[in-house]
C-alpha positions as a printed Julia matrix, in Angstrom:
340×3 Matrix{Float64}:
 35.54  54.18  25.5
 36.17  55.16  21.84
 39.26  53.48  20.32
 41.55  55.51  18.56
 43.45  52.45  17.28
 41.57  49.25  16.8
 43.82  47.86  14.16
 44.46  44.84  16.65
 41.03  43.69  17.3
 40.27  44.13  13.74
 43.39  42.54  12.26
 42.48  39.44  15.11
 38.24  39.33  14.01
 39.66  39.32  10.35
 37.8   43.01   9.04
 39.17  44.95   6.66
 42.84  47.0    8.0
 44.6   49.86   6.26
 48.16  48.13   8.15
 49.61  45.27   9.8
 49.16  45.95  13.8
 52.11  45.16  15.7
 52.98  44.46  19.24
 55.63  42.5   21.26
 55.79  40.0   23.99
 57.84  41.3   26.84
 57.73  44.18  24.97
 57.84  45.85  28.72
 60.83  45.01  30.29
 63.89  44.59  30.67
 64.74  46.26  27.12
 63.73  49.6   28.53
 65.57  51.57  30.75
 62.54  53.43  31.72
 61.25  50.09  32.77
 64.93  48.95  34.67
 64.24  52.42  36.58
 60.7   51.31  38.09
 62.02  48.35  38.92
 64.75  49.31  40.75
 62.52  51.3   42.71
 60.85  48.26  44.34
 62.69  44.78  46.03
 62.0   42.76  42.52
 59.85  41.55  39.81
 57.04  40.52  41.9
 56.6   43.12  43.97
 56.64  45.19  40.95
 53.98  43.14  39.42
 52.15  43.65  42.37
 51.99  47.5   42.59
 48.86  48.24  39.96
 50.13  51.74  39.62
 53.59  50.65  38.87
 52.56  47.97  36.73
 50.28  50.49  34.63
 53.42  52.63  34.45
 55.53  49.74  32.72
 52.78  48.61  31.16
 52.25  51.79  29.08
 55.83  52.48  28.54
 56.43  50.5   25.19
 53.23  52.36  23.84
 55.19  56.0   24.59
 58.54  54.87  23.92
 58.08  52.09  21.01
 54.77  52.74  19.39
 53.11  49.31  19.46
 49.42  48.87  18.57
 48.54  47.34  22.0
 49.87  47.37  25.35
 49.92  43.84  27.09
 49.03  44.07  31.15
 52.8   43.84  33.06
 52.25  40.82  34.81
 53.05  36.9   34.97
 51.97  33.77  33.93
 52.7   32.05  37.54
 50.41  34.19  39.67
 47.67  31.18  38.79
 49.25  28.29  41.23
 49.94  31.54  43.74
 46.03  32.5   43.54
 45.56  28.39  44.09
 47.28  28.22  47.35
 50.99  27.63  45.84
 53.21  30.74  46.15
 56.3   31.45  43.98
 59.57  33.56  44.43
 61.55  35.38  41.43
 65.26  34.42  42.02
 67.62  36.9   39.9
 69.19  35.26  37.39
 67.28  31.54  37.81
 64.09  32.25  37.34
 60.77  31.52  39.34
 60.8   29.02  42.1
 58.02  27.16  44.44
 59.24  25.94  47.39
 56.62  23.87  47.91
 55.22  21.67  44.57
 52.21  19.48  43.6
 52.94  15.9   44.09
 50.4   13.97  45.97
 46.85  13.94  46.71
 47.82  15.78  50.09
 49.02  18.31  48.24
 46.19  18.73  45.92
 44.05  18.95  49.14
 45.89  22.4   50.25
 44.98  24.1   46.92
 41.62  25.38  45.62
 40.49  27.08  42.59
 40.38  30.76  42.43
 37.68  32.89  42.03
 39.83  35.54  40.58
 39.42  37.89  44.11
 43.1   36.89  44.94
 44.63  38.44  41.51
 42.66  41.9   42.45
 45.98  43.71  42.22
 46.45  42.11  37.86
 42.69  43.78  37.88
 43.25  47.33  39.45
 46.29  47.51  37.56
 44.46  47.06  34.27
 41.5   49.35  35.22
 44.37  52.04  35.99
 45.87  51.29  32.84
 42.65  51.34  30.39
 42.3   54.68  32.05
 45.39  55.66  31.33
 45.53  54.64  27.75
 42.72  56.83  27.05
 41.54  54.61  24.56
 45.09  55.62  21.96
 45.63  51.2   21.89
 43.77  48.14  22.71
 44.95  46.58  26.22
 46.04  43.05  26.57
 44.83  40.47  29.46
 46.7   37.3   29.73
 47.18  33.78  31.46
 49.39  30.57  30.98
 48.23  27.86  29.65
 46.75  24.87  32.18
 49.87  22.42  31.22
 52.97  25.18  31.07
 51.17  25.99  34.93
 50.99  22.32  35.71
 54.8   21.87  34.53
 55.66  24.92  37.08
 53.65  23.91  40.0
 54.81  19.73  39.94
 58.95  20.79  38.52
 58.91  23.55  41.15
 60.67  25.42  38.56
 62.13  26.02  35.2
 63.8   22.93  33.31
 65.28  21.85  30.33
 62.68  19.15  30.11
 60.06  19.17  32.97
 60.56  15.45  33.68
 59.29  15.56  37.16
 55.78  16.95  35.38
 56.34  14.75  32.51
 56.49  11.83  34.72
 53.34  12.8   36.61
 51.06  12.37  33.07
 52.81   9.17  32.68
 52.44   7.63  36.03
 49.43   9.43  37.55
 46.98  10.65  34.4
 44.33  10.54  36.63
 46.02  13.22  39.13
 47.07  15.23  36.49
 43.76  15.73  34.7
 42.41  16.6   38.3
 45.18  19.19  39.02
 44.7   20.75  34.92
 41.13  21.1   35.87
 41.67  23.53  39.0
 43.97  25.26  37.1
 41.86  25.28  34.03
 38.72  26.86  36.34
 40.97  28.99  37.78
 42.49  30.67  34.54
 38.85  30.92  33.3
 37.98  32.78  36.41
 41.05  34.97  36.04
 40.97  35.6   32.31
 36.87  36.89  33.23
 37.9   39.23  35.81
 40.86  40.77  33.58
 38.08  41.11  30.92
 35.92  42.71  33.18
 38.5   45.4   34.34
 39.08  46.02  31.12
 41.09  43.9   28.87
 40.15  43.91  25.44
 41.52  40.67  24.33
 43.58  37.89  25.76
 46.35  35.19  25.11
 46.74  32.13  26.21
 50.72  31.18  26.51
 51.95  27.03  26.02
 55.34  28.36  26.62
 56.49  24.75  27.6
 53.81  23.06  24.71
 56.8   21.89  23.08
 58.3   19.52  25.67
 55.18  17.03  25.16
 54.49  14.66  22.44
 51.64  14.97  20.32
 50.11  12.02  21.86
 50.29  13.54  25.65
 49.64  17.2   23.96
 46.19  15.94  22.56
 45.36  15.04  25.6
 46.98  16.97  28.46
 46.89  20.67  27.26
 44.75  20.9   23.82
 41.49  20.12  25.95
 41.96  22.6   28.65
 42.98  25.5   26.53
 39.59  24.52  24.3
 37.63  24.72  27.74
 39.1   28.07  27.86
 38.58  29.22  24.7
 34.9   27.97  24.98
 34.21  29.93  27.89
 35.67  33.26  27.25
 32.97  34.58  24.88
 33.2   38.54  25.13
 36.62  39.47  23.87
 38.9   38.0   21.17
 41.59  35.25  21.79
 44.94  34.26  21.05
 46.53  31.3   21.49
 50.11  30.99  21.53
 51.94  27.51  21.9
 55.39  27.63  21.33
 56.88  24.71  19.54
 53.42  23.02  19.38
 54.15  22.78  15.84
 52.64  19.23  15.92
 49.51  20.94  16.83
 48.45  23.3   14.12
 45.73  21.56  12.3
 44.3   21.07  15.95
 44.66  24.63  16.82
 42.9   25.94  13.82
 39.61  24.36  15.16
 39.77  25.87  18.31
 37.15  28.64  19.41
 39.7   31.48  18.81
 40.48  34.39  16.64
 44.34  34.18  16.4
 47.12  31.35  16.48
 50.88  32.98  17.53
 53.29  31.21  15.5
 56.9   30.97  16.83
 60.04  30.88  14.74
 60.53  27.47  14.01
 57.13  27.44  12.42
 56.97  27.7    8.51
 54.46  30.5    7.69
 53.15  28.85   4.11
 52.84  25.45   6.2
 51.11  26.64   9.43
 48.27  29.07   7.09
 47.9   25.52   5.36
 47.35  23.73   8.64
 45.44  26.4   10.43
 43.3   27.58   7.38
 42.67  30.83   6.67
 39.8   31.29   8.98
 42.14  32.05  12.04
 44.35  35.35  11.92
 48.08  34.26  12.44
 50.27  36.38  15.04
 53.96  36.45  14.32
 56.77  35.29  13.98
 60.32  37.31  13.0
 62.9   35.48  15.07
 64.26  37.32  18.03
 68.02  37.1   17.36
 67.23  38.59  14.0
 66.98  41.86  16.77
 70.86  41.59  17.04
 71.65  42.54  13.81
 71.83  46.05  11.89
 69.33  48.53  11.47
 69.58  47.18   7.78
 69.4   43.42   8.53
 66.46  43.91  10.92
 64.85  45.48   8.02
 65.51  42.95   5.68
 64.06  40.23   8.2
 61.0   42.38   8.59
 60.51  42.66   5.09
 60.91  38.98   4.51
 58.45  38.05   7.24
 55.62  40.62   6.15
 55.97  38.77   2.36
 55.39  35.81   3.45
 52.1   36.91   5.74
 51.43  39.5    2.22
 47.43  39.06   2.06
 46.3   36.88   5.16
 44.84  37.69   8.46
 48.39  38.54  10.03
 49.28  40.45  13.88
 52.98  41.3   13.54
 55.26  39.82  16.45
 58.07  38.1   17.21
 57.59  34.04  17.21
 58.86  34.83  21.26
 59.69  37.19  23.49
 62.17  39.58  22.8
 65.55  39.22  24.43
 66.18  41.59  27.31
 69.6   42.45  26.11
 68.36  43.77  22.58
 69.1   47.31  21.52
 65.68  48.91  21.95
 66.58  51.12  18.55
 66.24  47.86  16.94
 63.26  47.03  18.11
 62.06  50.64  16.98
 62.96  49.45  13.44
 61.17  46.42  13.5
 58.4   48.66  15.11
 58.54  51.19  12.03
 59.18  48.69   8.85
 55.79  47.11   9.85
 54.11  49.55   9.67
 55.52  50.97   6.6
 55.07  47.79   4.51
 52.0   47.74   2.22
């Protein structure tokens, strides 16, 4: 299928762009009422994320309603450990939770790695979508990275600082690496079947890379998101890996087109680390989203200087805030791409 809009791919394989393309994570969601209207249709986020056609739906939304330069695949990081054996629930207001976690070598025994078969609904839901699209924006595929996955499925859920998973690298290395190897396969597995459905590039997300040390990083996620990286051969990649910022001369030698930046992350500093062989995807803080339509301009501005003539993907260095004024995030949208 013809692409009306490649700006993405191009901007992330480093060939020549007239603009800056520019997307959001969680760009559908909670932001959108469209989007709080599907979902109040169904019993909750999962069962949402579980409906292909409704996930297409939400999916496509911020491409109607926003005018991003990709649409990203409405889905979640933690359907991984569920494909493994380990299911999750989606508690309003806490966030996910497994009631059963990773501990032992018992518990290792009860998982496997996935083919991919069990995440056919993430798969129909992109095919639906790509059809959909019509070929107007690139469509995003997507996975967590092994270690943020590892931290979920040993923690049993979210935490300020994962000691329970931090522990387990600490006291049982040996464990560990087995467990980020299933996970690693699995996400491989997964990341190949989104591709073949459709998905025209994919990110990896660290969301919790910033809770390790460098030492423990180096060895505990860096390798496994490499494996990754090495094995996906077909489509572009991002990696994102929020407050890795330890990491970014590492992450500039990995087998990928783009490094996402977050916030915290100097732009000068990281092009020096990375090297300007990797396009960087980022970074305008979120909370500069609260402000007014002329301070979210500013902010914009500021942030497109500093990327002014490198390989650059506009985004936010995370997720945008569910309670920010989607008018906002229409500015931010718009001052992108009018900057030249």
């Amino acid at each position: 299928m013809h692409l009306k809009n490649d700006l993405l791919l191009r901007a992330a394989k480093g060939e020549t762009i007239e603009r800056t393309p520019v997307w959001l994570m969680r760009q559908a969601g909670r932001i959108l009422p469209e989007y709080r209207k599907v979902r109040e249709s169904v019993s909750g986020f999962i069962e949402l994320a579980q409906t292909p056609e409704l996930a297409a739906e939400v999916t496509i939304q911020p491409v109607d309603l926003l005018g991003v330069d990709a649409a990203i695949i409405f889905s979640d990081i933690l359907v991984i450990p569920e494909a493994m054996g380990l299911p999750y629930e989606m508690v309003e207001k806490r966030g996910p939770l497994f009631p059963n976690t990773v501990r032992s070598e018992a518990d290792l025994k009860k998982l496997h790695v996935s083919d991919g078969s069990e995440l056919r609904y993430v798969t129909d839901a992109i095919t639906i979508t790509k059809k959909a699209l019509n070929g107007r924006v690139p469509l995003i595929g997507f996975a967590g990275a092994p270690w943020t996955i590892f931290s979920y499925m040993v923690e049993g859920h979210g935490s300020k600082t994962f000691s329970a998973a931090r522990e387990m690298l600490y006291t049982q290395p040996a464990f560990s690496h087995q467990l980020l190897q299933m996970i690693t396969d699995s996400t491989i597995n997964y990341l190949k079947a989104q591709i073949e459905a459709g998905a025209q590039l994919v990110q990896i997300f660290d969301s919790w890379a910033g809770i390790l040390g460098p030492k423990q990083y180096a060895e505990f996620s860096l390798p496994y998101i490499a494996q990754i990286c090495d094995a996906i051969t077909s489509v572009p990649k991002t990696v994102f890996a929020k407050g890795a910022f330890f990491a970014r001369e590492e992450m500039g030698k990995l087998n990928c087109e783009t490094i996402g930046l977050d916030w915290n992350m100097g732009i000068a500093e990281s092009r020096k680390l990375i090297g300007s062989g990797k396009t960087l995807q980022g970074n305008l803080d979120p909370a500069a989203l609260y402000g007014s339509e002329e301070q979210v301009r500013e902010a914009t501005i500021e942030m497109m200087e500093q990327f002014r003539g490198t390989r650059h993907i506009a985004n936010l260095g995370h997720g945008v805030y569910p309670d920010i004024n989607p008018e906002m995030v229409k500015v931010f949208i718009q001052t992108v791409k009018e900057f030249n």
